[in-house]
ZADRENSE-214699 format. One line per 3 residues: number of its first residue (from 1); their letters; for each residue x negated, z negated, y of C-alpha. Coordinates in Angstrom, 1 decimal. Layout:
REM residues N
NUM) a) X:Z:Y; ...
//
This chain:
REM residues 434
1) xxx) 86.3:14.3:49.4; 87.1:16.8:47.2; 88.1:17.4:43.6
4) xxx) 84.4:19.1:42.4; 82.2:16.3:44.2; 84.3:13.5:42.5
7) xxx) 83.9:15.0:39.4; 80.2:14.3:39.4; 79.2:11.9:42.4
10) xxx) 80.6:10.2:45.5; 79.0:12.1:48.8; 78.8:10.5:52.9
13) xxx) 79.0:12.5:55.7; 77.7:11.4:59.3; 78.7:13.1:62.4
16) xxx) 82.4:15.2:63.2; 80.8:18.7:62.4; 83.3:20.9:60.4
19) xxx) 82.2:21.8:57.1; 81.1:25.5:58.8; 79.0:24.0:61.2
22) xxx) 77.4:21.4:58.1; 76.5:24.2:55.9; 75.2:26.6:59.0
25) xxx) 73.4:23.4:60.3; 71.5:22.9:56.4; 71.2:26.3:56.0
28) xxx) 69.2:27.1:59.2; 67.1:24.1:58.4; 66.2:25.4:54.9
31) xxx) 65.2:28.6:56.4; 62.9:27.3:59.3; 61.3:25.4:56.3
34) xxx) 59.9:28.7:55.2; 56.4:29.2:55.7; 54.3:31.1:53.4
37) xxx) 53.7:28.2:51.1; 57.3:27.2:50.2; 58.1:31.2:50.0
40) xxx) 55.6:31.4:47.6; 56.9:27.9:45.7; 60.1:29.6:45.2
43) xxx) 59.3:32.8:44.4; 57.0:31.2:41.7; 59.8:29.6:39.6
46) xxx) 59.6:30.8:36.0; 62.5:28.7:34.7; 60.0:27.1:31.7
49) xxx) 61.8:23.7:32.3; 58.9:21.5:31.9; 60.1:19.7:34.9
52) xxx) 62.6:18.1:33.4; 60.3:16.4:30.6; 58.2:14.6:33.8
55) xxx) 61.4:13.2:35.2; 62.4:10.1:34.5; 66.1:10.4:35.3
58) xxx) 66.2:13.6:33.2; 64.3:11.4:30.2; 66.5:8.6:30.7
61) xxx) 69.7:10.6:30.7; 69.2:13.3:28.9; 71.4:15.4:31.3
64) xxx) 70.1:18.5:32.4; 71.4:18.6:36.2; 68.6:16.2:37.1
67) xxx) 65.8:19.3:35.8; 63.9:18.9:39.2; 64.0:22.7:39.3
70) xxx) 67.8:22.9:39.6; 67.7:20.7:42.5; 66.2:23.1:44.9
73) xxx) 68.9:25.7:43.6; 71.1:25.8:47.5; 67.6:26.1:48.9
76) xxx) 66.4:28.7:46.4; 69.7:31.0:47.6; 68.8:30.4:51.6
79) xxx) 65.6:31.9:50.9; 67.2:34.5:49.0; 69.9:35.6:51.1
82) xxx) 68.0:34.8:54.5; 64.4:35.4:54.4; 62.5:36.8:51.6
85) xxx) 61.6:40.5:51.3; 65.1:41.7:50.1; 67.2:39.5:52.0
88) xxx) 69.4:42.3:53.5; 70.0:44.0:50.4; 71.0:40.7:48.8
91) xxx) 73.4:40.0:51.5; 75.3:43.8:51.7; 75.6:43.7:48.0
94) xxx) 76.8:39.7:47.1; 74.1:39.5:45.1; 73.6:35.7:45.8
97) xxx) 76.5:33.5:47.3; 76.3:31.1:50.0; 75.7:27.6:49.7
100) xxx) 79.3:26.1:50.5; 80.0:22.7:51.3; 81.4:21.6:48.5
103) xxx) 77.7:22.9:46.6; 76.1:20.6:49.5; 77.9:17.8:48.9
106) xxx) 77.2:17.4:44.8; 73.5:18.3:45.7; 73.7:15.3:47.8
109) xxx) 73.6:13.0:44.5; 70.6:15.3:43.1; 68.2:14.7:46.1
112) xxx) 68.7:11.5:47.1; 70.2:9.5:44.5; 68.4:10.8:41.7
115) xxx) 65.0:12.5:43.2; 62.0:9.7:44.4; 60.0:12.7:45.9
118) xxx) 57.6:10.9:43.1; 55.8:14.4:42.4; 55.1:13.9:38.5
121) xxx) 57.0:17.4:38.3; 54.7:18.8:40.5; 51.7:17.5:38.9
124) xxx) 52.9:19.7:35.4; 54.2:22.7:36.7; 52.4:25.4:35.3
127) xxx) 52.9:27.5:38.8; 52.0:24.6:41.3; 55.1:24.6:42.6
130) xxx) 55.3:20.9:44.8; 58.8:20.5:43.9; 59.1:17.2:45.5
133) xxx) 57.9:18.7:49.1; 60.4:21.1:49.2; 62.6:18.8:48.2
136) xxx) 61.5:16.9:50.9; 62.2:19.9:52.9; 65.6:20.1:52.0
139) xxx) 66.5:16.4:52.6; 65.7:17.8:56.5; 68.6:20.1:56.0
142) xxx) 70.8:17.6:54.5; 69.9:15.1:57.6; 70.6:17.6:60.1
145) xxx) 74.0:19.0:58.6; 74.7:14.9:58.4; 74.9:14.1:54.5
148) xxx) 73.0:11.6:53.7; 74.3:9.1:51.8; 75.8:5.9:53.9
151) xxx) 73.0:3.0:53.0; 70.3:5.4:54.3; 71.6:6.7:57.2
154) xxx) 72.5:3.2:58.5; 69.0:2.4:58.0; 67.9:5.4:60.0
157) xxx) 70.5:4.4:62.7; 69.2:0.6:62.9; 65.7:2.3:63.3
160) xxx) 66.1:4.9:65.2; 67.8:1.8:67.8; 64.9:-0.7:66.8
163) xxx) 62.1:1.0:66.0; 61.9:-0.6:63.0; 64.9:-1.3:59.9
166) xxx) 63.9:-4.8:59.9; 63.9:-5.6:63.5; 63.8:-5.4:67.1
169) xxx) 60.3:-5.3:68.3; 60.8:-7.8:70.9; 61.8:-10.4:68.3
172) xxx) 58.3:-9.9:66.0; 56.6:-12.4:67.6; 59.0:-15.1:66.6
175) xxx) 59.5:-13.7:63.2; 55.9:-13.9:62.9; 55.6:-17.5:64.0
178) xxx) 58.0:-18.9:61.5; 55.7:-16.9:58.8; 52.6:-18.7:60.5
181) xxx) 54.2:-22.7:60.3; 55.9:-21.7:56.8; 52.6:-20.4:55.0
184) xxx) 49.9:-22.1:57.7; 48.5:-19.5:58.6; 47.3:-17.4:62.3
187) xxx) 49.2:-14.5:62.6; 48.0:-13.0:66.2; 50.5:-11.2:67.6
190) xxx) 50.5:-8.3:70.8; 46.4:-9.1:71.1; 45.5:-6.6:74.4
193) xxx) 42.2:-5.6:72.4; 41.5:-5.9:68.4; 39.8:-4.0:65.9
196) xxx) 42.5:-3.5:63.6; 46.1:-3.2:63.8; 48.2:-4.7:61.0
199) xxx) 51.7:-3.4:59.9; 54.3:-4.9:57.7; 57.3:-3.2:55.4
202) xxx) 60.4:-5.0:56.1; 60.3:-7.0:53.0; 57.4:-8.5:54.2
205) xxx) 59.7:-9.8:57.6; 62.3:-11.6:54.9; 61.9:-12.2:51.7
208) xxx) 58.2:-11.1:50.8; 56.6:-13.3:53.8; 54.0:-14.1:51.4
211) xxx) 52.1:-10.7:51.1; 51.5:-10.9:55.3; 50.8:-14.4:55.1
214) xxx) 48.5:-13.6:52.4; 47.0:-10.7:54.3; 46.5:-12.8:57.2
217) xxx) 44.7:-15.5:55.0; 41.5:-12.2:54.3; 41.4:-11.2:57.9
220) xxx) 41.3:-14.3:59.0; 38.6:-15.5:56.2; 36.4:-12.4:56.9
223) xxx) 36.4:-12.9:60.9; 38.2:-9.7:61.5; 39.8:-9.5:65.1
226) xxx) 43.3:-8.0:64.5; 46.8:-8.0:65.2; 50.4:-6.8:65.2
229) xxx) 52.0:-5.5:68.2; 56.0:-5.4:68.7; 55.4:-1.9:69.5
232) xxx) 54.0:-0.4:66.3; 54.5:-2.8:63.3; 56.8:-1.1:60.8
235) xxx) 55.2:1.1:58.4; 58.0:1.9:55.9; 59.2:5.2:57.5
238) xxx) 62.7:5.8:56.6; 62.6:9.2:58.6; 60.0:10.4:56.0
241) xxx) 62.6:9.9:53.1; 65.8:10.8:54.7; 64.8:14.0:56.3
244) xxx) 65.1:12.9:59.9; 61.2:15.2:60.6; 61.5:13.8:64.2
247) xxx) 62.1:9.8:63.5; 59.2:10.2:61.1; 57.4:11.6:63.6
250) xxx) 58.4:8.8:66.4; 57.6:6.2:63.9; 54.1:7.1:62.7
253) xxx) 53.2:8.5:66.5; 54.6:4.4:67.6; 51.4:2.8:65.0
256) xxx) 48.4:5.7:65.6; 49.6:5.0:69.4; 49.4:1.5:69.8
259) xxx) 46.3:1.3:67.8; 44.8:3.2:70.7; 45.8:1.4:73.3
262) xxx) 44.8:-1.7:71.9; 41.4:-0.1:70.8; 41.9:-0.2:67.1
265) xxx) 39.5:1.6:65.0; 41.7:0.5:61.6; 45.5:1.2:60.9
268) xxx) 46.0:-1.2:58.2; 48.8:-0.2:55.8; 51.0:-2.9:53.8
271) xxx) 51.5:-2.3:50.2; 54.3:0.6:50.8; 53.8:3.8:49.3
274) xxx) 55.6:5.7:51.7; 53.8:4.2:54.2; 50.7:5.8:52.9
277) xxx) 51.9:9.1:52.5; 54.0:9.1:56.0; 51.0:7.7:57.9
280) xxx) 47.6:8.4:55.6; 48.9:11.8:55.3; 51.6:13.2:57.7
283) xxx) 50.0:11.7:61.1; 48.0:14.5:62.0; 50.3:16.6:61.6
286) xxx) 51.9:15.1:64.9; 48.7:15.2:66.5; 47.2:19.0:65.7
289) xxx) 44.2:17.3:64.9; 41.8:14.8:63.4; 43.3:11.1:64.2
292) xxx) 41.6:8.7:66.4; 42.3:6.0:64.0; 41.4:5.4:60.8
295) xxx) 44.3:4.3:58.6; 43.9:2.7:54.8; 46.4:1.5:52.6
298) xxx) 46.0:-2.6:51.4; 44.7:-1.4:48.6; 41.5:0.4:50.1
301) xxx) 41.0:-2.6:52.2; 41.2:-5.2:49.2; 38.6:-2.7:47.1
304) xxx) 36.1:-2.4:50.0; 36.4:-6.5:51.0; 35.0:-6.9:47.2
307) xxx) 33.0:-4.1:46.8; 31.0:-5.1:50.0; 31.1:-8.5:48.7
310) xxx) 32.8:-9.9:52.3; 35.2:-11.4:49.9; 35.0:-13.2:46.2
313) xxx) 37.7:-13.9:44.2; 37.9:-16.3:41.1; 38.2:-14.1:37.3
316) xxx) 41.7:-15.2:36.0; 40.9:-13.8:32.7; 44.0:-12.7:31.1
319) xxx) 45.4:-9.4:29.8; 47.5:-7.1:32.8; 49.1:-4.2:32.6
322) xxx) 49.6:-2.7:35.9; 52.1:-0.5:37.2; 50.7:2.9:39.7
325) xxx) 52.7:3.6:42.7; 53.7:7.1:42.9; 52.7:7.7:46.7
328) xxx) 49.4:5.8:46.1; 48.3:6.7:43.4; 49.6:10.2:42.1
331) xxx) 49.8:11.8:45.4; 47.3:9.4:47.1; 44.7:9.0:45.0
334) xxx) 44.2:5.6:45.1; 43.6:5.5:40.9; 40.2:3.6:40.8
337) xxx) 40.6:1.3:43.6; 43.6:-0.9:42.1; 41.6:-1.1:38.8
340) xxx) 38.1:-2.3:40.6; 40.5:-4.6:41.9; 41.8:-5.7:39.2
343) xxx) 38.0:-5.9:37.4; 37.2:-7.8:40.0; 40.1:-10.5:39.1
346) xxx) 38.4:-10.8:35.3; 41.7:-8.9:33.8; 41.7:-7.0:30.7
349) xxx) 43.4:-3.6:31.7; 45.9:-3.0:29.2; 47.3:0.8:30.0
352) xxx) 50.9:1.7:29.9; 51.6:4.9:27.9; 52.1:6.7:30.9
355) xxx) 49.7:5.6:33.6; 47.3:6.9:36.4; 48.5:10.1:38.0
358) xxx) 50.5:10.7:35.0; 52.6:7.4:35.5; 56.4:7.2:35.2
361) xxx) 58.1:6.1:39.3; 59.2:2.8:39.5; 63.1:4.0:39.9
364) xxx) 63.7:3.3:43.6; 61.3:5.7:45.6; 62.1:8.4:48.2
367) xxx) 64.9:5.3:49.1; 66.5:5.4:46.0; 66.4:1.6:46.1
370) xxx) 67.9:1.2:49.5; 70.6:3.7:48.3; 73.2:1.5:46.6
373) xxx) 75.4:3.6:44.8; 72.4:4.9:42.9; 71.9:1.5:41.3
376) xxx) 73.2:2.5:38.0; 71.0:5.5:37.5; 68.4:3.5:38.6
379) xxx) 68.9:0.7:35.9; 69.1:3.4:33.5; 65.2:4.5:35.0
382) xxx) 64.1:0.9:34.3; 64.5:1.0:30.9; 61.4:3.6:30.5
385) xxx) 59.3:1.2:32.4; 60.5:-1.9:30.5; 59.5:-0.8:27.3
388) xxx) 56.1:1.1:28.4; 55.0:-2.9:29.7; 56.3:-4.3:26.5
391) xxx) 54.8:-2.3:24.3; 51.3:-2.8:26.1; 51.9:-6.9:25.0
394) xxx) 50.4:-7.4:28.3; 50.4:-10.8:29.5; 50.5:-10.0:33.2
397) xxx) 52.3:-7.1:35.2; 51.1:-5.7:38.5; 51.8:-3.5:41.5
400) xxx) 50.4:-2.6:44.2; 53.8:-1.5:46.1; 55.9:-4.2:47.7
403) xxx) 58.6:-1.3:47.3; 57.9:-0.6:43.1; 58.0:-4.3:43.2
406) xxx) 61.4:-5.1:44.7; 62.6:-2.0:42.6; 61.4:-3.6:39.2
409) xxx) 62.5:-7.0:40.4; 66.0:-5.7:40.5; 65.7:-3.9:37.3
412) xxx) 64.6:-7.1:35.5; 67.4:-9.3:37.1; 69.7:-6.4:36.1
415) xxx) 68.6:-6.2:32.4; 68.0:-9.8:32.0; 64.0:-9.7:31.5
418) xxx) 62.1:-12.4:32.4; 58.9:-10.6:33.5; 57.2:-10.7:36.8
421) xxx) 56.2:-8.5:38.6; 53.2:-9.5:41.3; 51.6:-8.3:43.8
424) xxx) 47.5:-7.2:44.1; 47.4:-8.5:47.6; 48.8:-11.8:46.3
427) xxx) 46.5:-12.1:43.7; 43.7:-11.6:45.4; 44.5:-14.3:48.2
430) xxx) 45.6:-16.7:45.6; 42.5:-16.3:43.9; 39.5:-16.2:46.8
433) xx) 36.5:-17.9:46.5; 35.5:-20.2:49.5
//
């Protein structure tokens, strides 16, 4: 490690490339990244810094390095120097250095540790820049010159071996048994033919059991014929938020697959917010056109059960504040269907001051959570959303992200607070009508 990354953050490297080949490796990435659309992105920039007052780890810091613009600064020089319309002139004259390795390394703790792709700065810049897709870009560059921080490229090593970070496939169907005798309820597991095929987040495999159970208890009520398979049941993604473009694509192509062969109509999403944004949104891009499935986030699927009345639930009738998941809601527009939901449920909606598309992220998105050197930062993040549900006076707090949810869990355990977080598909299930 050297002296300039250990003045600001500790770095990983995977692989035995030299530090030549890392920085060719991530700079050839950046540059294949280049379509019309991120040219333009860059070249759009006006410096106005507005950014930084819609990111939470600038807000909770107050240092400027986290400005979500000054994180795309090594791939705003490959553009520069490599493809836009004076690249060669820029070159011949120095007129923007090279990204070196030790700039790659400190940019490490700006895009993964302290970036959770969570697009609020994207929704308020004034030149529609999507800062967090290029950053998302760039995390490709950073996976392919191999530095990504340890916790998350373990992850993407157990999965890319698995096909899932939680387990084997082959060992789902006993996992899913124990679920079925702890919470008594028919989990159907590798059906030949079924309507709809269920996935799971890992936390739904070990300590959040309840959420499947609980989403078995609906589809079981409502007569649905569905199942999981061993060969398509983890919907997390980890190659979506590492960078690793072609584990994404092997992961989401593994659900959208088996739902074929088993003559799905329904991909049914857990509560995960990358989930929805690596398979709602991202799947067709594998295929080059329309998907033969259709795939819908638990949330969807809770809103239409109650809307079409195949489901009632008992009013609860208490005050709830409610916490919107930055890949469902802000960048997957799932606004209106948590809060039928939550209607539904007899809750007065008390609204955090930032909420909606405009809400802060819980902390630990874009695998912030999973990223353990991070935590810190993160802590410091869960203060802003700590006080936002205090100040509400709120007597209930709900997600609809098993991920925000683990993320807020730690937070609270961390700070000491003794709220709880819950889950909309819990609620719902605790609370059905027969």
């Amino acid at each position: 490690m050297n002296s300039a990354a250990t003045a600001t953050a500790a770095f990983d490297k995977q692989g035995q490339q030299s530090d030549e080949q890392r920085v060719d490796a991530a700079m050839q990435s950046f540059v294949r990244e280049f379509g019309l659309t991120a040219a333009l992105h860059v070249e759009s920039c006006v410096h106005c810094g507005l950014c930084a007052d819609a990111c939470q780890f600038y807000l909770a810091t107050g240092d400027a390095k986290y400005t979500p613009a000054l994180k795309l600064e090594p791939l705003r020089r490959a553009y520069l120097r490599e493809v836009s319309p004076f690249a060669p002139l820029v070159r011949a004259l120095g007129l923007v250095r090279k990204p070196g390795i030790a700039d790659l390394e400190q940019w490490q703790e700006l895009i993964y540790d302290s970036c959770n792709m969570c697009g609020r700065c994207t929704l308020v810049c004034p030149m529609g820049i999507d800062i967090a897709e290029l950053v998302r870009g760039a995390r490709h560059g950073m996976f392919k010159a191999g530095l990504v921080p340890e916790r998350l490229a373990l992850m993407d090593r157990t999965a890319r071996q698995w096909g899932s970070t939680a387990t084997p496939g082959e060992d789902l169907p006993d996992i899913l048994a124990e679920i079925s005798a702890r919470h008594g309820v028919a989990i159907p597991c590798d059906l030949a033919q079924a309507e709809i095929l269920v996935t799971a987040a890992p936390a739904e495999l070990g300590e959040h059991t309840k959420a499947l159970a609980d989403a078995a208890k609906m589809l079981n009520r409502i007569g649905a014929k569905w199942t999981m398979h061993q060969a398509g049941f983890d919907a997390s993604n980890v190659g979506f938020n590492n960078g690793d473009v072609e584990l994404q694509e092997r992961l989401t192509r593994a659900l959208i697959d088996t739902a074929v062969k088993i003559g799905a109509k329904t991909v049914l999403l857990p509560e995960c917010g990358h989930a929805y944004g690596a398979a709602r949104w991202e799947a067709a891009r594998w295929y080059g056109q329309a998907l033969p499935v259709r795939v819908i986030h638990m949330t969807e699927f809770l809103d239409e059960l109650i809307t079409s009345q195949q489901i009632r639930v008992a009013r609860i009738g208490a005050t709830a504040t409610f916490h919107d998941p930055c890949q469902i809601v802000r960048r997957g527009g799932l606004e209106a269907a948590a809060r039928r939901v939550l209607a539904a449920l007899g809750f007065e909606l008390i609204e955090l001051k930032d909420h909606g598309v405009t809400g802060l992220c819980c902390g630990g998105g874009g695998g912030v959570v999973s990223n353990q050197r991070s935590a810190p930062l993160r802590h410091k993040v869960f203060e802003l959303k700590r006080q936002q549900v205090e100040a509400t006076g709120a007597e209930r707090f709900v997600t609809s992200c098993g991920q925000c949810r683990i993320t807020l869990e730690m937070g609270a355990r961390h700070a000491q607070w003794g709220r709880q977080t819950e889950s909309l598909l819990e609620l719902v299930a605790d609370n059905l009508l027969d």
